[in-house]
Structures are given as C-alpha cells and as structure tokens.
C-alpha positions in Angstrom: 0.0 0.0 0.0 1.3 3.3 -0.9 0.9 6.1 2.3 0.9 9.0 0.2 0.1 11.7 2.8 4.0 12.9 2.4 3.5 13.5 -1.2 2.5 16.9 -2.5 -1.1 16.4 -4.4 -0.6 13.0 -5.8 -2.4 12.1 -8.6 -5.2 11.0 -6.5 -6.0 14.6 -5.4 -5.2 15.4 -9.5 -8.2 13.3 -10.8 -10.3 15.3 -8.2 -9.2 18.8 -8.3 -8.6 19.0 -12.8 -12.6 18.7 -13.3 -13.3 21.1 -10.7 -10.7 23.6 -11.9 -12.1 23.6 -15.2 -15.8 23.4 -14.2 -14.8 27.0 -12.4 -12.7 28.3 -15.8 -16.1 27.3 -17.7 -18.3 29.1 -15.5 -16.4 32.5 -15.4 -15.7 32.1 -19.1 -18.4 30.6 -20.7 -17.8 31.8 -24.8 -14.6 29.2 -24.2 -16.4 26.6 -22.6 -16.2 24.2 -25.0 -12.5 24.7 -25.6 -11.7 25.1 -21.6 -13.9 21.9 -21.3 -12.0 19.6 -24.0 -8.8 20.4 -22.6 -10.0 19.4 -19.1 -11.5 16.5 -20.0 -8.2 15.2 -21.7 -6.4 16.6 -19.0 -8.4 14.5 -16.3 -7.6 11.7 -18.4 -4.2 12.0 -18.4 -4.3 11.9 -14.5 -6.4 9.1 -14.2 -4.3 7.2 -16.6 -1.2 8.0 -14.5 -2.9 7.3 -11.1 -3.6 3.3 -12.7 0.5 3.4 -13.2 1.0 4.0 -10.0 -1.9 2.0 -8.4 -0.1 -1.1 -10.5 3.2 0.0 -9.3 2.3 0.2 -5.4 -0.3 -0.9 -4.9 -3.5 0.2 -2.9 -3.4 4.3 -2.4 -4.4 5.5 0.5 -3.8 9.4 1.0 -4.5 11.9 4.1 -5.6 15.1 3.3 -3.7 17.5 5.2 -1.8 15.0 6.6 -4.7 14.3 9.1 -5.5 10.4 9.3 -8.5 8.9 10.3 -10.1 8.9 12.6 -10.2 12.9 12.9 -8.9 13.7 8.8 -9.9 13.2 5.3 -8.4 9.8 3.4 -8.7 9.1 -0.1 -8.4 5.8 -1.0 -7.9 3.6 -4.4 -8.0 0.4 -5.1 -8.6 -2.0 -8.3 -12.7 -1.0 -8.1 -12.2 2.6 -7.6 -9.2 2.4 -10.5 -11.5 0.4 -13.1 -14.4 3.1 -12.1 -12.1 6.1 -12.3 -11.1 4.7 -15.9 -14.7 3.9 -17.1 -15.8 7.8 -16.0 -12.9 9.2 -17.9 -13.2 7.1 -21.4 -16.9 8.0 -21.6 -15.7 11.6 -20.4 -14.1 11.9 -23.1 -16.0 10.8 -25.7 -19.1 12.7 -24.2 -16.9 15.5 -24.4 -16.1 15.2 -28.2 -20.0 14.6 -28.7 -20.9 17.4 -27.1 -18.7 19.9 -29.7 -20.8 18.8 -32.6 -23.9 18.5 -30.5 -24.6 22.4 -29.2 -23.4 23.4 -32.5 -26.9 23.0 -33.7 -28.8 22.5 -30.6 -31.0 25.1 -29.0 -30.3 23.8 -25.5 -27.8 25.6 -23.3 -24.4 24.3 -24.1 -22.5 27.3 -21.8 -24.6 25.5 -19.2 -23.0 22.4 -19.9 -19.5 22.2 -19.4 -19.4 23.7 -15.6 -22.2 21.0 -14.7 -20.6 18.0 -16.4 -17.7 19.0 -15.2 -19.4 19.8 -11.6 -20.4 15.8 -12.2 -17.5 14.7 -13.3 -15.6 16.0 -10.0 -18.5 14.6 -7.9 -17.6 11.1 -9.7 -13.9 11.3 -9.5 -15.0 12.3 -5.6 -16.8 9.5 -5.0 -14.4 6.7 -6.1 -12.0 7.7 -4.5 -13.8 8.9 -0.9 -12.4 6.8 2.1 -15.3 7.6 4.6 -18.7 7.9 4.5 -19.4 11.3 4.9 -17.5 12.5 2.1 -19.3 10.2 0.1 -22.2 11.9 0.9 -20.6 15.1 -0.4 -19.8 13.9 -3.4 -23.0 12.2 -4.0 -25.1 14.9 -3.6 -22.7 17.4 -5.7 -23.4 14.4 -8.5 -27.0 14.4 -8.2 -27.5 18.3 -7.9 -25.0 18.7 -11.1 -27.1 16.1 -12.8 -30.6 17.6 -11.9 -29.3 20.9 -13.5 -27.9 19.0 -16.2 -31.8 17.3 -17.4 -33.4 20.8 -16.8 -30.7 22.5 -19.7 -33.1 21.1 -22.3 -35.7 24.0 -21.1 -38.7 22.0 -22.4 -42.0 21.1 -20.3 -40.9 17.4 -20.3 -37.5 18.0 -19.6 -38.2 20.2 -16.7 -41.1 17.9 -14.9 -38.5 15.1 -15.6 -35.8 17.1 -13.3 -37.9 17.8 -10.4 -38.6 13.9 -10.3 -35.3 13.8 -10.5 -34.2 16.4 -8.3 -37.2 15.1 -5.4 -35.7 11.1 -5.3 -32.4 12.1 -5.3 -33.3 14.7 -2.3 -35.0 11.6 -0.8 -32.1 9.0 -1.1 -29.3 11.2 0.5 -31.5 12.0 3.1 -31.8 8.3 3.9 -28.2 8.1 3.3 -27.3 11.0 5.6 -29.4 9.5 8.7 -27.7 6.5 8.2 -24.4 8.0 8.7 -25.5 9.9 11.1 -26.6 6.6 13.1 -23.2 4.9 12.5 -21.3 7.7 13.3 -23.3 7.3 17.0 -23.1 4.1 17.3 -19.2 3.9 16.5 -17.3 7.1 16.6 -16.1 7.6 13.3 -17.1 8.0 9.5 -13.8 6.1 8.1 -15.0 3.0 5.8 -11.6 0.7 6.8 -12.0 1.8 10.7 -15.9 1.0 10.4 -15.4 -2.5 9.1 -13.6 -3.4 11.9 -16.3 -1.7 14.9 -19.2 -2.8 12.9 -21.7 -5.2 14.7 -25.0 -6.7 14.5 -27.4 -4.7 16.8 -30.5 -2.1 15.9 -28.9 0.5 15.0 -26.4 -0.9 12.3 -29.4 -2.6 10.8 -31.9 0.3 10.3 -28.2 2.1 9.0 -27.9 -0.1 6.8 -31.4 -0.6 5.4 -31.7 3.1 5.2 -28.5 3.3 3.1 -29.8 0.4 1.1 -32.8 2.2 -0.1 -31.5 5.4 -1.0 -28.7 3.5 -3.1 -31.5 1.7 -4.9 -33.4 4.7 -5.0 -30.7 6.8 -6.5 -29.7 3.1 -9.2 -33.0 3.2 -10.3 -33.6 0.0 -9.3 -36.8 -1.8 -10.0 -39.7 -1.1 -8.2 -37.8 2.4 -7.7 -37.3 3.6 -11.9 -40.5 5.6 -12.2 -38.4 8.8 -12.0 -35.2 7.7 -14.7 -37.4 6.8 -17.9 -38.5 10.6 -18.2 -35.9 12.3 -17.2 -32.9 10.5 -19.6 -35.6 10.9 -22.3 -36.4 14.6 -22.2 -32.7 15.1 -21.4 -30.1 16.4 -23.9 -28.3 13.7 -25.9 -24.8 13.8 -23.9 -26.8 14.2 -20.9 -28.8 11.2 -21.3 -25.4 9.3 -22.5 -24.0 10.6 -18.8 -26.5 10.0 -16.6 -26.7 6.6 -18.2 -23.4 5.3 -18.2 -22.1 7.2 -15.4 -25.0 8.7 -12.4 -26.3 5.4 -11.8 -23.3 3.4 -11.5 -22.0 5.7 -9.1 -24.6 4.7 -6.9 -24.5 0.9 -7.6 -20.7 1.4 -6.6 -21.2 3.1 -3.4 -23.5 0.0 -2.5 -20.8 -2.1 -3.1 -18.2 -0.6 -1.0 -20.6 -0.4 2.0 -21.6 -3.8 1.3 -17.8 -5.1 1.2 -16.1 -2.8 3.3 -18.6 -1.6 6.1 -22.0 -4.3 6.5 -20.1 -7.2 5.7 -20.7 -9.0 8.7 -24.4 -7.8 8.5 -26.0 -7.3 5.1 -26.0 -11.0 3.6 -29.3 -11.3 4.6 -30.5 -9.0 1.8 -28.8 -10.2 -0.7 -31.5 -12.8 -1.8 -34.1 -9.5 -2.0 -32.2 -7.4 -4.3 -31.1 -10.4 -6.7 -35.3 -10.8 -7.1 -35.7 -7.3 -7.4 -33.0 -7.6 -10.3 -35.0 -10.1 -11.7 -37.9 -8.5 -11.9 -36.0 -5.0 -13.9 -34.7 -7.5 -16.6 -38.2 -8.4 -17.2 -40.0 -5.5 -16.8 -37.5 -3.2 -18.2 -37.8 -5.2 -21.3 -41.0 -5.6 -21.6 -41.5 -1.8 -21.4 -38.7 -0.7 -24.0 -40.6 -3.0 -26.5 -43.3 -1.4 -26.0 -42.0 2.2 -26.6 -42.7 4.3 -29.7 -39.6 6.8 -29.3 -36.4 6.1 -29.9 -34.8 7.7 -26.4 -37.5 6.4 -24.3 -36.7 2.5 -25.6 -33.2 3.2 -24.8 -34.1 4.7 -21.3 -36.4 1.5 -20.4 -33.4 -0.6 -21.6 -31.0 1.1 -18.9 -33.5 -0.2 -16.4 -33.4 -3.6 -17.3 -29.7 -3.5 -17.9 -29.4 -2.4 -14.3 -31.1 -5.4 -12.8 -28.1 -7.8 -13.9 -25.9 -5.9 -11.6 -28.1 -6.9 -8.7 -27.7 -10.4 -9.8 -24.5 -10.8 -7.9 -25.8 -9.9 -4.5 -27.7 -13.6 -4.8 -25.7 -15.8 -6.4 -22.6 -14.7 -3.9 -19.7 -16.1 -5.6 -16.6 -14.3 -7.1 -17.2 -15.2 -10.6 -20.8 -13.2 -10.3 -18.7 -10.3 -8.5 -16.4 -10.2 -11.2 -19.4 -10.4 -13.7 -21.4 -7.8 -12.0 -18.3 -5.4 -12.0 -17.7 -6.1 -15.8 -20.9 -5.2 -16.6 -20.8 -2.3 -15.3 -17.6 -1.5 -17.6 -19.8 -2.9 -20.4 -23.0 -1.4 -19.8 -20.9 2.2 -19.6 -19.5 2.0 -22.9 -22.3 0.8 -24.8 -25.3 2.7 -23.4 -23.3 5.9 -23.4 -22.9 5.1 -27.7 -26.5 4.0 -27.9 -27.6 7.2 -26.5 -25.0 9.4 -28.8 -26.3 7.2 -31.8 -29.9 8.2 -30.4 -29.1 11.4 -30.6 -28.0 11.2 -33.7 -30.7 10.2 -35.5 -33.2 13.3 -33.6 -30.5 15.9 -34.9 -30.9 14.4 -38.2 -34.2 13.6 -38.7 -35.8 15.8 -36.4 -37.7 13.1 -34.4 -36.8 9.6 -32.4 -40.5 8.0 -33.8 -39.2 4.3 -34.5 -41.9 3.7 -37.4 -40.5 6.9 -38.8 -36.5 6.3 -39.0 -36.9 6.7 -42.7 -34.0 4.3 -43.7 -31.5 5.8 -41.4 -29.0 2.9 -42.0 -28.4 4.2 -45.5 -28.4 7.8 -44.7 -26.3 7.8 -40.9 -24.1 4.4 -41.3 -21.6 5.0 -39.0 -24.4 6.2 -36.2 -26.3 3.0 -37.2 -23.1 1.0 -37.0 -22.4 2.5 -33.5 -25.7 1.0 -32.6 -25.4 -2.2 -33.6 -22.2 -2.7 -31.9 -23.7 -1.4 -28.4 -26.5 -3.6 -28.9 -24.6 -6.4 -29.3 -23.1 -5.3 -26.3 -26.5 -5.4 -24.7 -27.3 -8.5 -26.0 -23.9 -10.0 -24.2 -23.3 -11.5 -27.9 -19.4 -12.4 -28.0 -16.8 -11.0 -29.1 -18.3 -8.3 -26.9 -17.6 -7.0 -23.4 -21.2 -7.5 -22.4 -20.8 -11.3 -23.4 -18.0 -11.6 -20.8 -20.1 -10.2 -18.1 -23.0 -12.3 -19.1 -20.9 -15.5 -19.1 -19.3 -14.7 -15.8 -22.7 -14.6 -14.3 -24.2 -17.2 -15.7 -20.6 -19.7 -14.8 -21.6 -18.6 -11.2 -25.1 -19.8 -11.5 -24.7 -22.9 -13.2 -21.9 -23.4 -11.3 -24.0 -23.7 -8.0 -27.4 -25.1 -9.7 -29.0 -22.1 -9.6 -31.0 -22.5 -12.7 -33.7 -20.0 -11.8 -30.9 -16.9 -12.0 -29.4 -18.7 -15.5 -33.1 -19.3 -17.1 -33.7 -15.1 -15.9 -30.5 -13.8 -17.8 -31.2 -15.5 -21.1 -34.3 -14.7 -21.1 -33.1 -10.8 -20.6 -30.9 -11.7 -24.3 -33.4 -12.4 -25.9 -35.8 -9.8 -24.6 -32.8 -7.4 -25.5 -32.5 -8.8 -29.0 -36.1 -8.1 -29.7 -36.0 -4.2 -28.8 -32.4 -3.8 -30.7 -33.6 -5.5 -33.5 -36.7 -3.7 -33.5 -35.0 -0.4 -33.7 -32.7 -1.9 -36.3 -35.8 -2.8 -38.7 -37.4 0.2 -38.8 -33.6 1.5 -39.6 -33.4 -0.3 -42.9 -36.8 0.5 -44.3 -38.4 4.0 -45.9 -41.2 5.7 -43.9 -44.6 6.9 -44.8 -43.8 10.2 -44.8 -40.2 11.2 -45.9 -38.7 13.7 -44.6 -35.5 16.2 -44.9 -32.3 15.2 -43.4 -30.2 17.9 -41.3 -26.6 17.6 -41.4 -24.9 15.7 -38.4 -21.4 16.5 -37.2 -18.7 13.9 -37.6 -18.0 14.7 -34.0 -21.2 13.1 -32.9 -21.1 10.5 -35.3 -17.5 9.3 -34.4 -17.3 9.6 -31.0 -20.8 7.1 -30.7 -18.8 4.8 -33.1 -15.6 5.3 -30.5 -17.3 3.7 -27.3 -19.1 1.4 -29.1 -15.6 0.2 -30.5 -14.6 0.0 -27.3 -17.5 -2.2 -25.8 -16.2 -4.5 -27.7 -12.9 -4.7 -27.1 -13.3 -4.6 -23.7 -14.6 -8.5 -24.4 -11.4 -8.9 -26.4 -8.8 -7.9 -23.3 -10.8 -9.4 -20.2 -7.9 -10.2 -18.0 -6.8 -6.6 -17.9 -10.1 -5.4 -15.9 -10.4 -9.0 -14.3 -6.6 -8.4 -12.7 -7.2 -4.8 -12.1 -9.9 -5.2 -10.0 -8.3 -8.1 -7.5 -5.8 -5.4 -6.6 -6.5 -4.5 -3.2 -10.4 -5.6 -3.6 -12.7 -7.6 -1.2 -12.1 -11.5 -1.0 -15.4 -12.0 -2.3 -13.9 -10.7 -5.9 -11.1 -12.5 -6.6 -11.4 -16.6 -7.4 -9.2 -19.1 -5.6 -6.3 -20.2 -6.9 -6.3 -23.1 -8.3 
C-alpha cells in the first residue's frame, strides 16, 4: 500500500481537483467553454491514466488530506474498483466530451450550461471513487446528483423540466436516507472512516436500520426496479450527452457506493439482503424489457433498456460467488461504454431527422451508417453476444449460476438476451426501411457521429482484453472478488 500523505497532491488529489478547476474556468468564461472543457476533460484523463500506473506499481493508495489520518482527517483511498471506475468515467468523459462539440453546435439547449455542470459531475464522480469515509461520500454524492438535476433541466422544455424535479425530489430523498444513516453509524461507532468502520461494525438495531436506510436510498438513486419511475422521463427529455451521462455514469456511481458499504462496512451484516435485491433484479430484466418493446420513441426505448440493464448488476448480490462479483463489475464497464454510444447514436438520428419516432427512421442505415453501425455494436453489447464486453459479463454470471445449480438466476439472464434482442432488432428494422412520410435530413457533425462509433468500439474490445479489468480489480479488492487459486 502506498501512504501518500507525504507526497504533494498525488495524482489522487489530481483526478479530483482538474474537473473542478475547469468546471470554475467554464463558468467565469463561458464563450470558451467548449475549448476550456475539452482540454479538461483530456487533462483529467491524463491523470487518471497516471494514477492506474501507479496503483499497479504500489499498490493500494491511500492518501490523508492535510496530513490528518482517520479517525479525525480526510483519506482518499484507491483500489482496483475505484481504478477500473475512475477509468470507465474518464473514457466516456471523453468521448461525451467530443460529442458534445458537434452536439450544441446545432442544438437550441444551453451548451454554456454544460461544461461547468458536467464537469461539476464529473468532480462529484472522481469524488466518490476515491472517498475513504462515509461522509465525504455523501458530499460527493449529492454534488453528482444536484449537477445532474441541473444537467436534465438544460433542455428548457416542459418534459424536460417535470422530468428534473422527479429527479431532483428522489435524489433529495435517497441522500437524506443516506445522511441519517451516517448519522446513526457515526453514533453508534465514533467515526465515519470506511476501513475503521469495518472493523467496529456489529450486529445490533442501529447498524441494521443504517444499513437498510442506506440500502434504499442506493436503490433509489440506481433506479432500481420497483424504484425507476423517475429515470425513464428524465434521460428521455434530457439532452443527448446528458442522457449518455446519466446513463453510463450517475447510476453506477450509486450501484458502486452500495458495493463498497456492502464489502467494506455491512459485511458481517448485510448478507441477509442479498436474496431480495437479486429478485428485485429479476424482476427490472423483465419488466425493463418488456416496457422498451413497447416504446414508440427512440430515447424512451433506450431509457427502459437502462432499467433492465441495471437489474443484472443486482444479480450478484444472490448468487454470492466471485465469478458473479467479477461479472457484476464487468458489466458495469460494459454497460458504460455501450449505453453511453446507444444514446449518442440516439441522438444522432433526432439531430438528423428531427424526431426519435421508431416507425418513422426513414432508412436511417443508409443515410447515418456509421451512427447505425455505433448502434449495432452497443447492442450487441447489450445483447452480451461475443466478441463483446457484455458477453464476458454475461458468461461470468451465468458460470456462477450454473456453477452452483442455480438454474432459476441462469433461465432469468437469457431470457433478458433475448428480450434485448427483440428491442435492438426492433430499432434496427425500422432503420433499414423508408417511412410513410419522408422527410429532410439535417446535417450531423462527424464529432457526434465518431465519437458514438468510438465507445461502441470499445465495448467491444473490452470482451477482447478481459484479463486486464479482471486483474485490475483483484488489486486491493474484497475477498469475495477474486477466485481461488487453483
């Protein structure tokens, strides 16, 4: 483990402090936002890319701010999760980033609006990851959702707005939830550190209703079926790089806050739940699916897809292996890449058509091919069809179920392919045919059209190169992850 309190802002503090610099440069000048913003985002990169360098050099990274220690100081801390995470938010950063030149070029939403909240985000992301307590999570989870409220509202539109204050009201909810349950554990145990926690931690009231408060506003904040109503509507009405953020980005964060209090604070305590949220998962596949069928609009099928992608990463709380940790953890990498692409390509095809009506596309394939070929490749992504990096995630999970006999969790997942299938394929049919009524084509930047194709790209390779991800993450990460040896 590095101790890196001796060093003077180590890259750890870099992939924190770059996205807020920038979001501040953006704000006070806005006519070079989109310059100030690029440069930042590459920047950020840059850091992230050397903070993995040093992470696989050292180790585990565990830094005091201020030189202060727990339990009275500030420590960031980085691991394998936190690395692969940190990675994940700045490739679709980036890309987002280079979608968004070409996308307020031509767009009557706000784009000086944009950069300082994405960026806002993007520091609330960074933030998280690499928070070692649980108040400072807090912190950074409420700087992410407040950013990404603002961020659905930029549209302007009556939709848009109504589809913020959902927003804006559920994420209020779930960090309030989250704050009283800090608030309990910080009575019950005298401190907020996550390593110092998971060795005070004990099975009594109050570390129960904690942890069932914290729970529900993780599930609330993941969009976790029952809890979705409020994430169809607001990625829909959204802008396009918005709804590619909060997609591949907002909701994970929350899904990995879950895991680290699962892991590294309830461990002794929250098995018992893990049954519950492996049915609730379940249930989004289905449901999920069964509702982005049934969708007219191009954005809104994408946005029903994201809640049945979601339930596979609940999957793993059930079937308690390593093999469905690793799978749950990949699929989050997966899921990233290609929903951020399929919501670009979605994009896409409003800018240039001037609608997302499915029956309508007006044989898009021929007209936007490398936006169609963007969403091909996320859907197969989606689909977990090989050589992809969903299909890895997909067959770690379903090793770990038919691995143990659970048949019920196997039967649930392919059954979520082929539900997937019919929506993608759907979109893809109407893509190839010539509506009713033709229509005029605007012109599309190659921006937006490349940088779809970009992530896409890299969904799949990401199936190509799964022992990179696969060793990252057993760096420094819980037991549960990393398979015996053989």
């Amino acid at each position: 483990m590095i101790e890196a309190s001796g060093t003077p802002l180590p890259w750890i503090v870099w992939v924190i402090l770059l996205p807020l610099i920038g979001a501040m440069l953006c704000f006070l000048w806005p006519r070079q936002g989109k310059t100030l913003g690029l440069l930042t985002a590459l920047a950020t990169l840059l850091a992230v890319i050397a903070l993995y360098f040093q992470l696989l050099d050292g180790g585990v990274i565990r830094y005091a701010v201020g030189g202060w220690g727990a339990p009275l100081g500030i420590a960031l801390y980085a691991d394998g999760l936190s690395m692969l995470m940190l990675l994940m938010s700045a490739l679709v950063g980036v890309g987002v980033s280079l979608y968004a030149l070409g996308y307020f070029k031509h767009s009557p939403d706000n784009p000086a609006g944009f950069w300082p909240l994405w960026l806002l985000m993007w520091t609330g992301l960074n933030g998280l990851f690499v928070a070692g307590d649980i108040f400072n999570l807090y912190v950074t989870l409420e700087l992410l959702g407040l950013s990404a409220v603002a961020l659905v509202a930029l549209a302007a539109s009556r939709d848009a707005l109504g589809g913020a204050m959902r927003y804006l009201f559920v994420s209020l909810l779930g960090s309030l939830c989250y704050l009283i349950g800090v608030a309990l554990l910080y009575h019950a145990y005298g401190t907020v550190d996550i390593a110092l926690l998971g060795t005070l931690v004990e099975r009594n009231p109050a570390t129960h209703v904690a942890l069932g408060l914290m729970v529900v506003a993780m599930l609330l904040k993941s969009a976790l079926f029952p809890l979705h109503f409020w994430l169809p509507p607001a990625h829909a009405s959204a802008p396009a790089p918005v709804s590619a953020l909060l997609s591949a980005l907002v909701v994970k964060a929350s899904f990995y806050l879950l895991l680290r209090l699962w892991f590294d604070v309830f461990s002794t305590v929250s098995m018992d739940l893990g049954m519950v949220l492996g049915v609730l998962g379940a249930a989004a596949i289905v449901w999920g699916s069964v509702l982005a069928l049934r969708q007219t609009r191009l954005k809104l099928l994408v946005a029903y897809s994201t809640v049945a992608q979601l339930g596979y990463l609940f999957l793993p709380f059930a079937l308690l292996s390593p093999l469905a940790w690793q799978g749950g953890v990949y699929f989050v990498l997966s899921h990233a890449l290609a929903k951020a692409a399929m919501f670009m390509a979605a994009g896409n095809i409003l800018a240039f058509g001037g609608h997302d009506r499915i029956a309508d596309l007006d044989r898009v394939a021929q007209r936007l091919p490398i936006t169609m070929t963007a969403f091909c490749l996320a859907g197969v992504s989606l689909m977990g069809l090989p050589p992809s990096g969903g299909f890895i995630a997909k067959w770690l999970l379903l090793d770990a179920a038919l691995s143990h006999d659970q048949w019920g969790w196997a039967v649930m997942m392919m059954i979520g392919g082929l539900l997937a299938a019919a929506y993608v394929f759907k979109v893809v049919g109407f893509a190839f045919t010539q509506a009713d009524a033709p229509h005029d084509a605007q012109p599309v930047s190659p921006f937006m059209e490349w940088s779809a194709l970009a992530l896409a790209v890299c969904a799949i390779l990401l199936g190509l190169n799964a022992h990179y991800p696969l060793e990252l993450l057993a760096i420094g990460g819980p037991v549960t992850f990393v398979s015996p040896s053989p």
